[in-house]
C-alpha positions as CSV (number, residue, x, y, z in Angstrom):
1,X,0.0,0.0,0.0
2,X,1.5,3.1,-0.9
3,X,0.3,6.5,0.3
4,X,0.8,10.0,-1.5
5,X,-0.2,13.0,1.2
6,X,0.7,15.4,-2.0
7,X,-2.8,15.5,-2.4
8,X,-3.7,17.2,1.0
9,X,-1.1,19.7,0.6
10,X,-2.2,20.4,-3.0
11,X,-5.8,20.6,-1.7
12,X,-5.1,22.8,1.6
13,X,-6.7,25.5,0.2
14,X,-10.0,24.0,-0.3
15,X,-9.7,22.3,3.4
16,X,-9.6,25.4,4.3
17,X,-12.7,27.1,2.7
18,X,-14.6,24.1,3.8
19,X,-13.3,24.5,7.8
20,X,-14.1,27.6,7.2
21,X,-17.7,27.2,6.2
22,X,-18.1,24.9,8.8
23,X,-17.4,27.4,11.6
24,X,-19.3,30.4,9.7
25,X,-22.7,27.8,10.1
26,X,-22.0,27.1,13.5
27,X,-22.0,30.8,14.7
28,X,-24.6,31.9,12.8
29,X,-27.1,28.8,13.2
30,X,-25.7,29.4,17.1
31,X,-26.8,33.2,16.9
32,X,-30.1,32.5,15.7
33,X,-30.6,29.3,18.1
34,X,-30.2,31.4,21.0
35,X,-32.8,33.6,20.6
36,X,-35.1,31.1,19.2
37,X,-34.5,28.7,21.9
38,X,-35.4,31.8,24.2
39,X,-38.7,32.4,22.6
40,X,-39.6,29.0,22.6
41,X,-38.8,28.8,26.2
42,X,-41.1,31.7,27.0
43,X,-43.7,30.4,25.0
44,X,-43.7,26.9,26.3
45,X,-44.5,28.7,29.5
46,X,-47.2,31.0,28.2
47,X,-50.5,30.5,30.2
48,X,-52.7,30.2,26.9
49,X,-52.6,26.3,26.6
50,X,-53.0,26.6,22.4
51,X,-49.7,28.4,21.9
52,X,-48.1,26.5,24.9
53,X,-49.2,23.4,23.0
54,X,-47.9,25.0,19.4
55,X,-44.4,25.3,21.1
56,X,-44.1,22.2,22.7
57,X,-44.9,20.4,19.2
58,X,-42.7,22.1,17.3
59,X,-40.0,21.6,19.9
60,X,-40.5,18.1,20.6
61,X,-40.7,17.3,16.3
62,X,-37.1,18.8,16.1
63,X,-36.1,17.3,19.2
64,X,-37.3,13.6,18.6
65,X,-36.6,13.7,14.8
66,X,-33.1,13.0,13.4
67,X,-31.5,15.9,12.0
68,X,-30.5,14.5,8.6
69,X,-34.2,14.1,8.0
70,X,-35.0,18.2,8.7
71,X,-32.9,19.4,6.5
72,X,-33.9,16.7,3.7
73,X,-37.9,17.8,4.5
74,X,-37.3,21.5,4.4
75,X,-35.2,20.9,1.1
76,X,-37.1,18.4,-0.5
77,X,-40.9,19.1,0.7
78,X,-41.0,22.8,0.9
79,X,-40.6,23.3,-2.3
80,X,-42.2,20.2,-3.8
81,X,-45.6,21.1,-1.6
82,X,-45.6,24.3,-0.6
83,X,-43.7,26.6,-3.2
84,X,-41.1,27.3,-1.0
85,X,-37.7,27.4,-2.7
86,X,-34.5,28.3,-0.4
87,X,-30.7,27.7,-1.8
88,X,-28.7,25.4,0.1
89,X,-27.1,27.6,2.3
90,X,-30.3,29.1,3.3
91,X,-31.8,25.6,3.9
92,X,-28.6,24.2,6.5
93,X,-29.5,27.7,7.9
94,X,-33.4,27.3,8.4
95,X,-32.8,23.2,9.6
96,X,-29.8,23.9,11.9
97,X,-31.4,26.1,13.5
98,X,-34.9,24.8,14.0
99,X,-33.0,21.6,15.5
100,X,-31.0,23.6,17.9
101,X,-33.7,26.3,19.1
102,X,-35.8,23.2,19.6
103,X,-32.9,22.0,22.7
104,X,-31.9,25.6,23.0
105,X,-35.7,26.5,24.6
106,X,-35.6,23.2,27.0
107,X,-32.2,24.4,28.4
108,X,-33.2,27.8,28.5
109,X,-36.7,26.8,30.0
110,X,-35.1,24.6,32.6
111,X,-32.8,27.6,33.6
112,X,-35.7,30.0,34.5
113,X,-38.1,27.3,36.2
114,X,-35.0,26.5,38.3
115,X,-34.7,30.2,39.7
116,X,-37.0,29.9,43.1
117,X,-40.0,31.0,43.5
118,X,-38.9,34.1,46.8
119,X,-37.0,35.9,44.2
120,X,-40.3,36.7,41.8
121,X,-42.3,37.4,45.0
122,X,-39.2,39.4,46.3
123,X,-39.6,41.2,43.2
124,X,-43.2,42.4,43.4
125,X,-42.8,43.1,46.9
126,X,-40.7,46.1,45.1
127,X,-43.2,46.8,42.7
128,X,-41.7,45.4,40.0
129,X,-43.9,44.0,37.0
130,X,-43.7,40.2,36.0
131,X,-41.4,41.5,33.0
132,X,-39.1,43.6,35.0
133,X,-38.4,40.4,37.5
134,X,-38.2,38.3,34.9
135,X,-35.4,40.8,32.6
136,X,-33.5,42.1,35.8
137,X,-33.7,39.1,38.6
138,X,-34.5,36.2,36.3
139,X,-32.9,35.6,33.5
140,X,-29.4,36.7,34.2
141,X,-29.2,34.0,36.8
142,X,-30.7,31.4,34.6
143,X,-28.7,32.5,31.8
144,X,-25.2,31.5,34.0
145,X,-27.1,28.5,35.1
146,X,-27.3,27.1,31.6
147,X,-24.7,28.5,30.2
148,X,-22.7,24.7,30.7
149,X,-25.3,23.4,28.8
150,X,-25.5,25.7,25.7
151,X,-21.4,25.2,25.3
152,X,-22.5,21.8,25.3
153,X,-24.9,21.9,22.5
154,X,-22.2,24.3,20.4
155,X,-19.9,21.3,20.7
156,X,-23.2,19.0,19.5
157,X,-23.7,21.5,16.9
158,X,-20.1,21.7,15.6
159,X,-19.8,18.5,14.7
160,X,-23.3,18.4,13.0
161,X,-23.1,21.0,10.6
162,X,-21.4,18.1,8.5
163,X,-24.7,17.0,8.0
164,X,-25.2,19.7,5.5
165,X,-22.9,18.1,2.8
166,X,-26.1,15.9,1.8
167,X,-27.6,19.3,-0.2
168,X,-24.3,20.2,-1.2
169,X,-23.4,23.3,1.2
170,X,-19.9,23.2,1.0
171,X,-18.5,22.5,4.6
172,X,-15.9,21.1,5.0
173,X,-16.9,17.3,5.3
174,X,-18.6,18.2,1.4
175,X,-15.3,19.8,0.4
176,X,-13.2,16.4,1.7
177,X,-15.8,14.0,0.2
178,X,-15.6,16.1,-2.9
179,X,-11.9,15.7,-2.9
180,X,-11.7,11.9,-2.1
181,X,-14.0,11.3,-5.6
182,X,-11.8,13.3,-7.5
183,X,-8.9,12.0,-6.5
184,X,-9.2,8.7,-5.6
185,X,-7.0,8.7,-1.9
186,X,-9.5,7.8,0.3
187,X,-7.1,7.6,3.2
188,X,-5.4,10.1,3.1
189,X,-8.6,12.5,2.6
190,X,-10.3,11.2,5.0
191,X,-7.6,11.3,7.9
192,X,-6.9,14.9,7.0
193,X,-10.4,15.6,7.6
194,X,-10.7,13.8,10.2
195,X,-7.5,15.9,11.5
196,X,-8.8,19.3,10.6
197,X,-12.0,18.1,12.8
198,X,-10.1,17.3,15.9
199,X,-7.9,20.6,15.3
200,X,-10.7,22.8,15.2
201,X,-13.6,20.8,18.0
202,X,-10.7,19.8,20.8
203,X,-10.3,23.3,21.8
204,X,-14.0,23.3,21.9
205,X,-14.2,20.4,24.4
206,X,-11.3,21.8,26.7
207,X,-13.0,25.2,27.0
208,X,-16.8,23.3,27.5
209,X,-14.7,21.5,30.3
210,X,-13.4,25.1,31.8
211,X,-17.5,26.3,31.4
212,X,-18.7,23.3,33.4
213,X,-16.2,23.7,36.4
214,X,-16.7,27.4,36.4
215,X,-20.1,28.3,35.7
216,X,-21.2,24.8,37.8
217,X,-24.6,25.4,40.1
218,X,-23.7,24.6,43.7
219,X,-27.5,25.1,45.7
């Protein structure tokens, strides 16, 4: 068996494009997720059951549905039965962060029920209003709380952008896959993306690790 790692060198530039995609999806599907997840959250806990009930089906399809399947349906069905065309990029945009909104709101909703319930009635002892209790005494904590939890799903979300390569978004696990057809060295293409992978998500972990020992809830 003979190997020829020419062809990652020769390629490095394209590698790079695709690493570079991959971490452009993550931070914007991450920077839409967070505010979606927190809207979901809130209305989860809405009093009305209807939109309660709307929330919690929409959160608990994405949650219990595999992701490879959302982005097919929103590429595939949209437009097929409801005249909804996106381009790739938009569509790994729209499923990503559906999926991740979807976990996002259950962290995010676990955060604020966790806050007890003497600091809301602390608050309107003030006269505060339920908003102002739940922007200024609330949230902040819960937002710390969970804040382990959301590095988490980055990680999670990271490594699942590959998923995108099915419609052709050109990540970096499309750009690899690209290159292995074209040229044939499966090994070495592979182990370089695989190498790039660790490169770029081991950092991740190791700062997840510092969150979770920093930011930890000790009652």
């Amino acid at each position: 068996m003979t190997f020829d790692w020419s062809v990652i060198w020769t390629n490095l530039p394209r590698f790079a494009e695709g690493a570079w995609m991959t971490v452009w999806l993550a931070v914007v599907t991450m920077a839409l997720a967070i505010p979606g997840g927190l809207i979901l959250a809130f209305l989860r806990m809405s009093p009305f059951k209807v939109v309660s009930f709307a929330a919690a089906t929409f959160v608990e399809f994405f949650r219990a549905t595999p992701l490879i399947l959302q982005i097919y349906w929103a590429y595939y069905v949209l437009p097929a039965y409801f005249d909804m065309q996106f381009s790739q990029l938009t569509t790994a945009i729209l499923g990503l962060t559906c999926n991740i909104s979807s976990f996002n709101s259950e962290t995010f909703r676990a955060g604020i029920l966790s806050i007890r319930k003497g600091q809301w009635n602390a608050g309107k002892a003030i006269g505060m209003s339920d908003v102002q209790i739940m922007w200024h005494i609330v949230l902040p904590q819960a937002v710390m709380r969970v804040l382990p939890a959301l590095a988490t799903t980055w990680v999670s979300l990271f490594k699942d952008t590959s998923l995108v390569s099915i419609i052709s978004v050109s990540d970096l696990s499309y750009v690899s896959l690209k290159i292995r057809s074209e040229t044939y060295r499966i090994l070495e293409v592979l182990t370089a993306m695989a190498v790039i992978y660790w490169l770029m998500g081991y950092p991740q972990a190791k700062i997840v690790d510092w969150i979770h020992r920093h930011y930890k809830v000790v009652e």
